[in-house]
C-alpha positions in Angstrom: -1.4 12.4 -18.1 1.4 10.7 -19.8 0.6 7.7 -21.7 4.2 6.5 -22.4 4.8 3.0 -20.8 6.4 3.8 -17.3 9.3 1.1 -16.8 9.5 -0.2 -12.8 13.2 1.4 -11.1 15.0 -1.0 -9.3 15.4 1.6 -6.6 12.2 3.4 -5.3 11.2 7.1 -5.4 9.8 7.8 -2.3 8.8 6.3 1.3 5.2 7.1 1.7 3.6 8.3 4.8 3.4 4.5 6.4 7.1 4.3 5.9 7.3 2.1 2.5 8.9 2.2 -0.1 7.2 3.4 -3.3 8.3 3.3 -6.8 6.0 5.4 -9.3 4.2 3.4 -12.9 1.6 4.3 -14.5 -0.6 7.6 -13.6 -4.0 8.4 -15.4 -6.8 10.7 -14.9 -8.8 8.6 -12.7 -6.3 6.1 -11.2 -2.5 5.4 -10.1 -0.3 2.7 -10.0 2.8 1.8 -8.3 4.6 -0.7 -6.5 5.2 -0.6 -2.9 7.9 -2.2 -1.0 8.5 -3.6 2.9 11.8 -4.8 3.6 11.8 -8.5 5.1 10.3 -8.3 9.4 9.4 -4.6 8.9 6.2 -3.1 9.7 4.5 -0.1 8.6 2.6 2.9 9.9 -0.9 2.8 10.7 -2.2 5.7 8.5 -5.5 6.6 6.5 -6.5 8.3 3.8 -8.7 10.5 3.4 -10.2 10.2 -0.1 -8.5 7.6 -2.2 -9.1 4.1 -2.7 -6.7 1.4 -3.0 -6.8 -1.8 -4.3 -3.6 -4.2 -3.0 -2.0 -6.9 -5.3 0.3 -8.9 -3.6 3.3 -9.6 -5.6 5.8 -11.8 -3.4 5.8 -12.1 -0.1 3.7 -12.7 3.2 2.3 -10.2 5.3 -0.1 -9.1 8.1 -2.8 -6.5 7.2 -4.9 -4.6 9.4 -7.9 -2.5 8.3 -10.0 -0.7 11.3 -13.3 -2.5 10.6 -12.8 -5.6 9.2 -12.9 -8.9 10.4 -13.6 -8.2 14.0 -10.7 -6.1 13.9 -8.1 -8.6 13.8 -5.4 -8.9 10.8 -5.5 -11.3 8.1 -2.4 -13.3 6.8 -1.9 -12.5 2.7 0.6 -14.0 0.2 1.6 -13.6 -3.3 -1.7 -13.6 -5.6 -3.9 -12.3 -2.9 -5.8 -8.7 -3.3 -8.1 -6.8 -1.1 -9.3 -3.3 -0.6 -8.2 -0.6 1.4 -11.5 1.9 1.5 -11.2 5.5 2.0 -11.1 7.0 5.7 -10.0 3.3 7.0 -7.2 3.2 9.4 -5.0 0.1 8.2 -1.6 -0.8 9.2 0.5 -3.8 7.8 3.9 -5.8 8.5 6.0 -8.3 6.9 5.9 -11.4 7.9 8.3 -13.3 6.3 11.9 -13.4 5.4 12.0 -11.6 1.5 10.8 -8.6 0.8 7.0 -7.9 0.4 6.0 -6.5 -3.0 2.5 -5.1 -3.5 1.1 -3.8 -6.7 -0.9 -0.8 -5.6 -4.1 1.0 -7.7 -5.0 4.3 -6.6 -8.5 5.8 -7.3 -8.6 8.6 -7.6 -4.9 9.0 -8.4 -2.2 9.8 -5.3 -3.0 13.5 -4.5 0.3 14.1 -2.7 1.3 14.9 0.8 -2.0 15.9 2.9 -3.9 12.5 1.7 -2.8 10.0 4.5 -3.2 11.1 8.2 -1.3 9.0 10.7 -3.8 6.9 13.1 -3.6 3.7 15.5 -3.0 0.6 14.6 -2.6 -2.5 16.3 1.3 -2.8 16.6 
């Protein structure tokens, strides 16, 4: 664990397995942070993990999310200042809906075990 302040890079670090772009902040023992990115009319992966939980800020932007499960399987519309869940072992997929870039503040509990953690799955687009 490294307890120095983590500065956000203007350029990301890694796609992750749904194909967006992540750039690393703050990792503890019991949760991660970082900030994912989806380039304007883009749409992501349907994935899910297997043991973490997230919880979703959204920074800027609007969006689509799907989450196998939830409202009678039909995505929701989110904007800047909305959050929601994204519980372990649930299939979700999400796309960019508008015409800047979404940003989403991302928590990770536990934090980001690497590689094996998200499986792909099927998702509505």
């Amino acid at each position: 664990m490294d307890l120095d302040p983590v500065p956000l890079k203007s350029d990301f670090d890694t796609l992750a397995p749904d194909g967006s772009q992540i750039h690393p902040l703050a990792r503890g023992e019991r949760a991660s942070l970082c900030q994912c990115v989806l380039p304007p009319h883009t749409t992501s992966r349907a994935i899910q993990h297997r043991s973490v939980e997230e919880i979703w800020w959204i920074l800027t932007g609007a969006a689509e999310v799907w989450r196998e499960g939830f409202n009678d399987g039909k995505p929701i519309d989110v904007n800047a200042g909305t959050s929601l869940v994204i519980p372990p072992q649930t299939a979700f997929q999400f796309r960019n809906t508008g015409a800047a870039s979404l940003k989403i503040a991302i928590a990770t509990s536990p934090p980001w075990p690497g590689d094996t953690e998200a499986v792909a799955a099927s998702g509505p687009w």
